[in-house]
C-alpha positions, 0 to 999 in steps of 0.5 A: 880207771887206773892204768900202769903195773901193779907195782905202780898202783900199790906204791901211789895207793894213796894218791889214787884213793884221794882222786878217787875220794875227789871224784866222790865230792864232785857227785854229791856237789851236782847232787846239791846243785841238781837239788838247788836248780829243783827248787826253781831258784831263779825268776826273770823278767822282761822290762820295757819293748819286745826284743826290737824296742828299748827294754831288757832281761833283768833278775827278779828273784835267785835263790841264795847258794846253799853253803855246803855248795862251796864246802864240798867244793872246797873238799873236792879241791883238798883231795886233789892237791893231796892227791899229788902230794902223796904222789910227791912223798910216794915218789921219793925215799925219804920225804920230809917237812917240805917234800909237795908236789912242786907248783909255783904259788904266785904271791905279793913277793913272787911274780906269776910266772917263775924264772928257770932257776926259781922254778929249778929251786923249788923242785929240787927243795920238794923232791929232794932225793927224787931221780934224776929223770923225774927232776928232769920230767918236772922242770919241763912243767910249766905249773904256774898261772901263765904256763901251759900246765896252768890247771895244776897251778889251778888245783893249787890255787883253789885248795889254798883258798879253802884252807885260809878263807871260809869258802871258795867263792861260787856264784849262780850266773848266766852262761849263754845267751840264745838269740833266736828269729827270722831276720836276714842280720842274724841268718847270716851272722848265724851262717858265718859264725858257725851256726846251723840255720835252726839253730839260735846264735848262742853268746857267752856273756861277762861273768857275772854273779847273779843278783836281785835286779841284775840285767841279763841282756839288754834288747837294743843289743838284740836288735842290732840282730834283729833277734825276736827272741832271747833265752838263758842258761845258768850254772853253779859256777866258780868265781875263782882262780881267774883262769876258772872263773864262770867254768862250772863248779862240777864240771872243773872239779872232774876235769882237775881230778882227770888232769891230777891222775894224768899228771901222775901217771905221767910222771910215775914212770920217772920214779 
């Protein structure tokens, strides 16, 4: 898993144990979900006319999320970031109070995306004493919402939210829509959409948590394809930052454990 030389791997020892410890969390968070999905939480219903009347898809019954979802969620998301934190004090000779690894935190008083002297100011207060080419490796992020290396923001984002609310907000909701039947509409849309002729015009839906009465899919929208058919998959997903919102919980969780590890064996040859 681990690459760069051994002098490498023993001075962020640390960082690597927190991606590591990480990467445990998001297998004992699809084991709780994989035990939630066991006990058949979910119940649909067809209300009203088949697929080309007036009716629609609406919940019947989902199961609440256990909390301990959203605890070893919140887990997960701690190691990361301490994960590039250690890197950070790792990275300089003599870390103090406010040596992190810099991430631009959007807030009532800062805007989403920093100017060059911000983003410059924050580097140079939490890697005081750092090299110069790790400096320079860093203003060359764009660690923030809107910027290109927004999944560190991301990181950031959710492990400030466990540790000043009581959960991270996760929520059981409907991710695709399959349309399926033989109508000569929804062949050629098919067609032109990049679908194989066996294979049902998937949608992505609104995110939207699943609740008692909520309606999935409304069949006078699958008649404008003359859809005979409509099905569903859910997920455990994550309701929070907007750019994750309705991305699966254990899905992202590994993904941010991948882009903290790239990040800093990226950045570990500057220091």
């Amino acid at each position: 898993m681990l690459r760069g030389s051994r002098e490498m791997r023993d001075r962020f020892e640390s960082a690597w144990q927190k991606i590591k410890r990480a990467r445990k969390h998001a297998d004992d968070l699809e084991a709780e979900v994989s035990a939630f999905w066991a006990a058949d939480p979910c119940e649909i219903e067809m209300v009203g006319s088949p697929m080309t009347g007036s009716g629609s898809y609406r919940v019947t019954r989902v199961g609440a999320l256990p909390e301990s979802i959203s605890l070893i969620a919140g887990d997960a998301a701690h190691n990361i970031r301490s994960a590039l934190d250690h890197f950070a004090c790792a990275a300089v000779p003599s870390p103090d109070r406010a040596t992190a690894f810099p991430v631009w935190s959007t807030s009532k008083d800062t805007a989403a995306t920093p100017t060059t002297a911000q983003w410059k100011r924050t580097i140079d207060r939490q890697l005081r004493g750092a090299s110069p080419g790790l400096i320079e490796a860093f203003l060359k992020l764009e660690a923030w919402e809107t910027g290109s290396d927004y999944l560190l923001w991301a990181i950031h984002e959710l492990d400030r939210v466990d540790k000043h609310r009581l959960l991270i907000s996760i929520a059981v909701a409907n991710t695709t829509i399959r349309l399926d039947g033989d109508s000569y509409v929804l062949a050629t849309v098919k067609r032109y959409s990049g679908f194989a002729p066996d294979q049902p015009l998937a949608l992505e839906p609104k995110w939207t948590p699943l609740r008692k009465g909520t309606v999935l899919f409304n069949t006078a929208d699958g008649s404008v394809f003359g859809a005979a058919n409509a099905s569903f998959s859910f997920d455990v997903t994550l309701g929070e930052p907007s750019p994750l919102r309705g991305q699966s919980a254990v899905g992202q969780l590994r993904i941010l454990a991948g882009v903290a590890e790239k990040a800093i064996l990226r950045l570990a040859s500057f220091a």
